[in-house]
C-alpha positions as CSV (number, residue, x, y, z in Angstrom):
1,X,23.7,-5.1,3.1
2,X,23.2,-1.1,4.7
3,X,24.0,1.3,1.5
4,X,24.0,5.0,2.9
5,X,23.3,7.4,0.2
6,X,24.1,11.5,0.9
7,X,21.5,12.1,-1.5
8,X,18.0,13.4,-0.2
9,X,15.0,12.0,-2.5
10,X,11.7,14.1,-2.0
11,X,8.2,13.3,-3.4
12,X,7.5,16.7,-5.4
13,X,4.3,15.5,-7.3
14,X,1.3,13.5,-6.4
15,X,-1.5,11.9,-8.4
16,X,-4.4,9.8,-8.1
17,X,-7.3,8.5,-9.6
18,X,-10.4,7.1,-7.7
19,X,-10.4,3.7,-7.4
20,X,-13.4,2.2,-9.0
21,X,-14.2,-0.4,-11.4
22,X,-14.1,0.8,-15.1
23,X,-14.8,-2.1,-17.8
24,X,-14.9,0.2,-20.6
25,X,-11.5,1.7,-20.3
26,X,-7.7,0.5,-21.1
27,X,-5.3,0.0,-18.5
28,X,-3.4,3.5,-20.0
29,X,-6.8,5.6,-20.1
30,X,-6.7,4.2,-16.3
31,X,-3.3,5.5,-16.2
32,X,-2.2,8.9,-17.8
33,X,-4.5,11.2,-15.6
34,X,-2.7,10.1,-12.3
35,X,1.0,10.7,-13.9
36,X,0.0,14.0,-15.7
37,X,-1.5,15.6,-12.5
38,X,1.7,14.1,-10.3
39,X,3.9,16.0,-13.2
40,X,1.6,19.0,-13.1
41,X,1.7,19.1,-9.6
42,X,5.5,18.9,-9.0
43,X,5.8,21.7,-11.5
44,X,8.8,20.5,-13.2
45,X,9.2,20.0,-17.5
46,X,8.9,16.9,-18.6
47,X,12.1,16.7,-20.5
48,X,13.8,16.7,-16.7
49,X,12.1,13.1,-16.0
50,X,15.5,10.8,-16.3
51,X,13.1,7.4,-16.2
52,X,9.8,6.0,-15.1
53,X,9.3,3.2,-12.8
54,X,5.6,1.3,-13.5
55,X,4.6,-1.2,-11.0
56,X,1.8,-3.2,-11.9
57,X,1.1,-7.1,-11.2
58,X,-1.3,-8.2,-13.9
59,X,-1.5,-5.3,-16.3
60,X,0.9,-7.2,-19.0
61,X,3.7,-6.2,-21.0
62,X,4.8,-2.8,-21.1
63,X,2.2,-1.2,-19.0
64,X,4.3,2.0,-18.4
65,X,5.1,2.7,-22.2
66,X,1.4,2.1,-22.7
67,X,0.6,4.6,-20.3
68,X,3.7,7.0,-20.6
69,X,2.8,6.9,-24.6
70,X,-0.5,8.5,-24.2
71,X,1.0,11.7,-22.7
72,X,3.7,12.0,-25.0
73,X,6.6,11.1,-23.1
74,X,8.7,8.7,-24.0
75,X,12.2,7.9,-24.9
76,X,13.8,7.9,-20.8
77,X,14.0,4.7,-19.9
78,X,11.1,3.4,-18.6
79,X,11.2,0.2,-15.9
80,X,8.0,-2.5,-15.9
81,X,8.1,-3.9,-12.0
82,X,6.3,-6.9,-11.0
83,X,6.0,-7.8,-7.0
84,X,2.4,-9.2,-6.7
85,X,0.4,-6.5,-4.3
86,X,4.1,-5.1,-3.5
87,X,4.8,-3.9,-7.6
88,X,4.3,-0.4,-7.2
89,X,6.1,0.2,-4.1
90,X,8.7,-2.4,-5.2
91,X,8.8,0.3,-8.4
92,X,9.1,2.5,-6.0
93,X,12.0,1.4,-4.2
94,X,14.0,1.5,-7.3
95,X,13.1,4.6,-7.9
96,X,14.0,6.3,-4.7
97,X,17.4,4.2,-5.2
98,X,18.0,5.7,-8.5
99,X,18.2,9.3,-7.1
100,X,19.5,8.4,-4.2
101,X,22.0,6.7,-5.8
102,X,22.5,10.0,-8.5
103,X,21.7,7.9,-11.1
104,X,18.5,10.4,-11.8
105,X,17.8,13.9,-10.6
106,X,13.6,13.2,-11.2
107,X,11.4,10.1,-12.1
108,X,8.3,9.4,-12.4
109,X,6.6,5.8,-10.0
110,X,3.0,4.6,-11.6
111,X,1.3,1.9,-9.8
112,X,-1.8,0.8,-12.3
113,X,-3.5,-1.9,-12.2
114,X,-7.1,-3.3,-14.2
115,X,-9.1,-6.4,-12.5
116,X,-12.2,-6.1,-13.9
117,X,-10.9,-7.7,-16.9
118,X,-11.0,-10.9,-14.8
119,X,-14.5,-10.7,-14.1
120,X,-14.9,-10.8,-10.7
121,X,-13.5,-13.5,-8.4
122,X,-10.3,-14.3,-6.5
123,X,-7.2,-12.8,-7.7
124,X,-5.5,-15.5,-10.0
125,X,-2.7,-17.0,-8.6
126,X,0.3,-19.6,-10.5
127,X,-1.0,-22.5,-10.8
128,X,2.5,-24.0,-10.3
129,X,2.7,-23.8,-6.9
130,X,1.3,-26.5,-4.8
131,X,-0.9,-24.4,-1.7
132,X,-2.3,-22.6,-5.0
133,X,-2.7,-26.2,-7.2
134,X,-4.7,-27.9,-3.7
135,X,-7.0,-25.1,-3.5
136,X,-5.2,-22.0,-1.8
137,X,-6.6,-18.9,-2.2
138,X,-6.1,-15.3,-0.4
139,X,-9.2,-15.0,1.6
140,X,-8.6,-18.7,2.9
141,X,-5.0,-18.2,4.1
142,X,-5.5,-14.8,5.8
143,X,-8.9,-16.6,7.5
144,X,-6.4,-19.8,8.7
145,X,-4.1,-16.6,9.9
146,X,-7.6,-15.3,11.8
147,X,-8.8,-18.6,13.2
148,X,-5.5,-18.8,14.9
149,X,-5.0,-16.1,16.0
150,X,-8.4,-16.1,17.5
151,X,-7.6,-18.9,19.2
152,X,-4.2,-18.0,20.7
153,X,-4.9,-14.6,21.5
154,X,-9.0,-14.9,22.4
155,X,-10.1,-12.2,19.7
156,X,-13.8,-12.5,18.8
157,X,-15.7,-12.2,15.9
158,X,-17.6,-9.3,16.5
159,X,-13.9,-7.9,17.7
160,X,-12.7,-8.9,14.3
161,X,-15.6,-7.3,12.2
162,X,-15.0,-3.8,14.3
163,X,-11.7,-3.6,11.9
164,X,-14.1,-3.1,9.0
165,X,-16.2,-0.7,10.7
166,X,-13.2,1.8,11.4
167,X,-11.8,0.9,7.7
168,X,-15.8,2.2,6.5
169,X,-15.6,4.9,8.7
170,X,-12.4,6.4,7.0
171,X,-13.0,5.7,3.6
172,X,-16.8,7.3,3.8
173,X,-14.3,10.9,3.8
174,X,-12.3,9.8,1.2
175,X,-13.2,11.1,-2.1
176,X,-10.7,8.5,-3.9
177,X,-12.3,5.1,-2.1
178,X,-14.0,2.4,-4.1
179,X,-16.6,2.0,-1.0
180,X,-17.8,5.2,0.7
181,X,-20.3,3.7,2.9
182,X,-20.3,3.8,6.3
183,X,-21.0,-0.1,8.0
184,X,-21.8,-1.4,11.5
185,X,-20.7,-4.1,12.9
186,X,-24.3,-6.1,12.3
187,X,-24.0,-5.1,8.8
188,X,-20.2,-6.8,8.8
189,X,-21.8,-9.9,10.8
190,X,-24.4,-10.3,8.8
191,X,-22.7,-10.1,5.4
192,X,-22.5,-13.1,3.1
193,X,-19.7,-15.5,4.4
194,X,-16.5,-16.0,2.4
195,X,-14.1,-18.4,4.2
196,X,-14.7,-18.4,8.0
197,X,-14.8,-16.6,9.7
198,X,-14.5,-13.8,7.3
199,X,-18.0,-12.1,5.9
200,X,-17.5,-10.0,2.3
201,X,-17.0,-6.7,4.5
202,X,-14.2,-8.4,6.0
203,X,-12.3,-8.4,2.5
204,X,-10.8,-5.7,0.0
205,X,-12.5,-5.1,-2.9
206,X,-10.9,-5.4,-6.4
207,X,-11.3,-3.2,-8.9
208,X,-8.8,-0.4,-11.0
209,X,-7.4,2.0,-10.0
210,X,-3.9,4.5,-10.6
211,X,-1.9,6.4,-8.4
212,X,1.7,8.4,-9.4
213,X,4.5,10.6,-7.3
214,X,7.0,12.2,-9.3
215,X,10.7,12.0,-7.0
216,X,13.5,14.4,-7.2
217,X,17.1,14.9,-5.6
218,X,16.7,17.0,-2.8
219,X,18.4,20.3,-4.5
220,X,16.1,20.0,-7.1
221,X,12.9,19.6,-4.6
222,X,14.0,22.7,-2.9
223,X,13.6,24.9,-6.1
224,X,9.9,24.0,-6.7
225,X,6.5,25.5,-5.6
226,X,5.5,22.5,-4.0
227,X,5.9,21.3,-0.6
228,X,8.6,18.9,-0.7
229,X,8.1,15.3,1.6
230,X,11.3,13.1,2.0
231,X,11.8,10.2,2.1
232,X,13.7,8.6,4.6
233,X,13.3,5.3,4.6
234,X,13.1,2.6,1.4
235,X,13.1,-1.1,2.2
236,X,12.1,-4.2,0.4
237,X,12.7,-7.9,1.5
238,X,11.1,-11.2,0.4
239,X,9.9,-13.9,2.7
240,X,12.0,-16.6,4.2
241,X,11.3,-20.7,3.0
242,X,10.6,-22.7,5.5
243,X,8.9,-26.5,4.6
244,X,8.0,-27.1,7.9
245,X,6.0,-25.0,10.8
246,X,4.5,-21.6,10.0
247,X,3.7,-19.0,12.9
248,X,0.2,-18.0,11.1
249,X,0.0,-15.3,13.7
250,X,2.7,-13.6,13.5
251,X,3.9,-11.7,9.9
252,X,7.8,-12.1,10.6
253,X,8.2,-10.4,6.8
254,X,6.8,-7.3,7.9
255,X,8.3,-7.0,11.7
256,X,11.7,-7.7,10.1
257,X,11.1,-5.1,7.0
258,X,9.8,-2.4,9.9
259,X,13.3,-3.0,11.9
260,X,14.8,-2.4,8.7
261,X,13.0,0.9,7.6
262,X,13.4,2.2,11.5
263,X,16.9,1.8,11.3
264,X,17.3,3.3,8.1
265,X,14.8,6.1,8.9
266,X,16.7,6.4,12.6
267,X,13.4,6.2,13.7
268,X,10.8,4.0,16.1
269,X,7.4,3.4,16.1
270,X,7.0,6.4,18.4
271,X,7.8,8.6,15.9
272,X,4.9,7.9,13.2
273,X,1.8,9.6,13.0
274,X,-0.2,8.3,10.2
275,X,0.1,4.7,8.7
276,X,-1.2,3.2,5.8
277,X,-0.8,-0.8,5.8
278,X,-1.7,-4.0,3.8
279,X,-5.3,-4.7,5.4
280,X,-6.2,-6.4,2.8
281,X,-8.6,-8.6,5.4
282,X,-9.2,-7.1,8.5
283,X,-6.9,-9.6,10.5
284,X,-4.1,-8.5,9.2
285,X,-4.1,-4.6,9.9
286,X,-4.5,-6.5,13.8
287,X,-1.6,-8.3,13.0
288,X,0.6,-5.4,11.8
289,X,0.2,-3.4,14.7
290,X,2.0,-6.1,16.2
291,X,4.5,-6.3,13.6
292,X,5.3,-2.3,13.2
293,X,5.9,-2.1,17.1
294,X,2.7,-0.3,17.9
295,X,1.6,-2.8,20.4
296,X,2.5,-5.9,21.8
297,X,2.1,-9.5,20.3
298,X,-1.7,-10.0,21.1
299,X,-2.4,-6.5,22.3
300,X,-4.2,-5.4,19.2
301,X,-7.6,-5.4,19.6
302,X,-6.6,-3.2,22.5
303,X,-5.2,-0.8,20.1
304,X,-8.2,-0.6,17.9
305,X,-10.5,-0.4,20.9
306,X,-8.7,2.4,22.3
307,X,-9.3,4.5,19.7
308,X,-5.9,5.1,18.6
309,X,-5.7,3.8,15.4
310,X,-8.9,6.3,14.4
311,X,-9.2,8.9,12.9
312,X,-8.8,11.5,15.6
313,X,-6.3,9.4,17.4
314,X,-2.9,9.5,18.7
315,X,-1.9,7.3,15.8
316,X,-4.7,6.8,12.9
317,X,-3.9,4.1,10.7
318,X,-5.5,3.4,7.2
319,X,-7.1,7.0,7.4
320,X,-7.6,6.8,3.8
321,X,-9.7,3.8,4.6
322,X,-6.9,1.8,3.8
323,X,-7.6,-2.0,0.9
324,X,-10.8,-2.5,3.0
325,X,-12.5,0.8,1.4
326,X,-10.1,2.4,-0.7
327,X,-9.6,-0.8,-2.8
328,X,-7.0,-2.9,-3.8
329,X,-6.8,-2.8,-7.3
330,X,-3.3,-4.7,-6.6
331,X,-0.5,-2.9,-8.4
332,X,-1.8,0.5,-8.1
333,X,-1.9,-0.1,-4.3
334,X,1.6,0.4,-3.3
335,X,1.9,4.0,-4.8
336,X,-1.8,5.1,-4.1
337,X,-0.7,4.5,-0.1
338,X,2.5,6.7,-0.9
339,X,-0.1,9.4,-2.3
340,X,-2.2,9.2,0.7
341,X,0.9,10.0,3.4
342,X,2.3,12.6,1.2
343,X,-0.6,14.3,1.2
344,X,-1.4,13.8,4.8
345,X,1.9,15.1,5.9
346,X,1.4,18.2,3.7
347,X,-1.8,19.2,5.1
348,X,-4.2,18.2,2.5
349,X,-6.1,15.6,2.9
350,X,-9.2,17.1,3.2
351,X,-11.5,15.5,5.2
352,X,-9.9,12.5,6.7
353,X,-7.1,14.9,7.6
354,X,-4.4,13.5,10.6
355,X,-4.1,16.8,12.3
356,X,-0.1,18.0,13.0
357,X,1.5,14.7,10.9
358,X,4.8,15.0,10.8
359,X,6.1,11.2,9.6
360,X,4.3,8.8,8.0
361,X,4.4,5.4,7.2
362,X,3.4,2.9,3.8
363,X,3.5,-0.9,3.8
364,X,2.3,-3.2,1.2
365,X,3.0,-7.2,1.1
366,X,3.1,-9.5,-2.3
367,X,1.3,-12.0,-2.3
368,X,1.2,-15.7,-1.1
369,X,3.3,-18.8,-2.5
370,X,3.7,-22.0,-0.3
371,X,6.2,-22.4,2.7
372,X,6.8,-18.6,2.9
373,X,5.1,-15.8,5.0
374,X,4.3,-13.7,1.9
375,X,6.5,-13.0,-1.3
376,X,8.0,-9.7,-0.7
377,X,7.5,-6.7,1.2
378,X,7.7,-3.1,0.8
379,X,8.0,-0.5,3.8
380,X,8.2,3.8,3.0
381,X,9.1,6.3,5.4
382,X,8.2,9.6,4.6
383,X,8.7,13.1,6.6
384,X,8.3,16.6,6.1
């Protein structure tokens, strides 16, 4: 069901914190500097925030009171979202709905997240379901989606590993990315193997991180010192069941969210200049190009070898570095990609900057569970 809303919801405030690995803090030390400088930022009182929206996937109960404590605010009504690697965007898709809707006038998203609690290791996963009770685990579904595609499409592996290069080539000018460092592609080859044919700098890295936006109705945007980005697109969806043959090359969740958010956003992929997208292993930013419309099914590689998808490109994707170097400290991810594109469309993104961007583009997917492409996904459309 469409729902058109007259309301205009803006991103006023941004905050971030760099993703990393901190052992010694709590998930609301990780937490409160990226809300206070998104509330800072947006320049509005904190008795206007109507309700907070936390998205986080294994932080536990009550993460957002926990963090929204710590600064003093509390009392609004404050929403815990849980959507796998989708939470925070989920969180804030019910956000934008809530002032689109009138609901609100200004809210506060958090996407927060602490893995090094776990120790290291895959992410864990429910037990419950049967892929994950065999054996399933992230690294070795996204490699069955590479080996396939490899062999349908002809992709290599040193073709593959160039995915990570780019990602390290962004994310060395990101002051906010877990992994600054540059790699080649002999480094990437040579890297310890994980499931095949992926190496370690074929993966994400985990770790914690915290990234906010405050929102507010577009009357109320207007009146503040900051430079207002709207959003013009919100869409979530979950995967479809199916208990019998899965196209593992081709992520029908995301191609038939990006339909949703173009239509939405009465927009095509023509129209964006910057993306930020789920690569959480480097086959699948190859297989979103596909599914956003950039390039046709099995044209990818051709994309990436272009140049397009680079920094100084008609269309740079990941500039931030994207999961591959800027983390993926899970729940944080969703909002810390809607960070990224604000700031890129207002100019200040230092030195990974997309020159002249205009609309820009966030995409995060949740998770795996058998007999579905993934869990749910969350597709932004943002313009200034």
């Amino acid at each position: 069901m469409k729902t058109d809303f007259s309301r205009e919801v803006c991103v006023v405030g941004t905050g971030m914190i760099p993703f990393s690995k901190y052992p010694d803090k709590t998930l609301a030390e990780i937490g409160w500097p990226a809300v206070k400088e998104a509330i800072v930022e947006a320049g509005l009182p904190p008795k206007q925030i109507g309700a907070v929206f936390c998205g986080t996937a294994l932080g536990g109960m009550l993460a957002g009171q926990r963090v929204m404590k710590t600064l003093g605010i509390t009392g609004m009504p404050i929403i815990n979202v849980e959507n796998a690697c989708s939470s925070s965007s989920s969180a804030l898709a019910l956000a934008w709905l809530s002032v689109a809707s009138g609901q609100h006038d200004v809210v506060v998203v958090i996407g927060v997240e602490k893995l090094t609690k776990f120790g290291g290791g895959t992410l864990p996963l429910e037990r419950e379901d049967w892929e994950v009770n065999q054996g399933m685990v992230m690294p070795a579904l996204y490699a069955m989606r590479a080996r396939r595609y490899m062999h349908e499409y002809g992709l290599t592996n040193e073709q593959l590993a160039q995915v990570s290069v780019k990602a390290h080539d962004h994310g060395a000018t990101n002051p906010f990315a877990q992994i600054r460092k540059r790699v080649s592609l002999e480094e990437v080859m040579a890297s310890r193997p994980v499931a095949d044919p992926f190496t370690l700098w074929h993966c994400c890295p985990t770790g914690d991180g915290a990234a906010a936006v405050v929102l507010a109705a577009g009357h109320i945007a207007r009146r503040t010192d900051t430079k207002p980005v709207r959003i013009v697109a919100s869409d979530v969806t979950s995967g479809l069941f199916t208990d019998g043959f899965r196209d593992m090359t081709w992520p029908e969740l995301t191609a038939r969210g990006a339909l949703e958010a173009y239509e939405m956003a009465g927009l095509g992929p023509e129209d964006i200049d910057v993306a930020e997208i789920h690569d959480a292993f480097t086959i699948a930013e190859l297989m979103y190009y596909e599914a956003f419309g950039f390039c046709p099914r099995g044209a990818a590689y051709g994309l990436l070898s272009s140049g397009e998808t680079s920094l100084g490109g008609k269309r740079p994707v990941n500039p931030s570095g994207g999961l591959l170097s800027r983390g993926h400290p899970v729940g944080a991810t969703g909002v810390a990609q809607a960070v990224e594109v604000v700031r890129q469309l207002q100019g200040r993104a230092g030195a990974h900057q997309v020159e002249g961007a205009r609309v820009g583009l966030t995409h995060a997917t949740g998770g795996g569970i058998a007999g579905v492409d993934h869990g749910a996904c969350s597709i932004h459309v943002f313009a200034r």
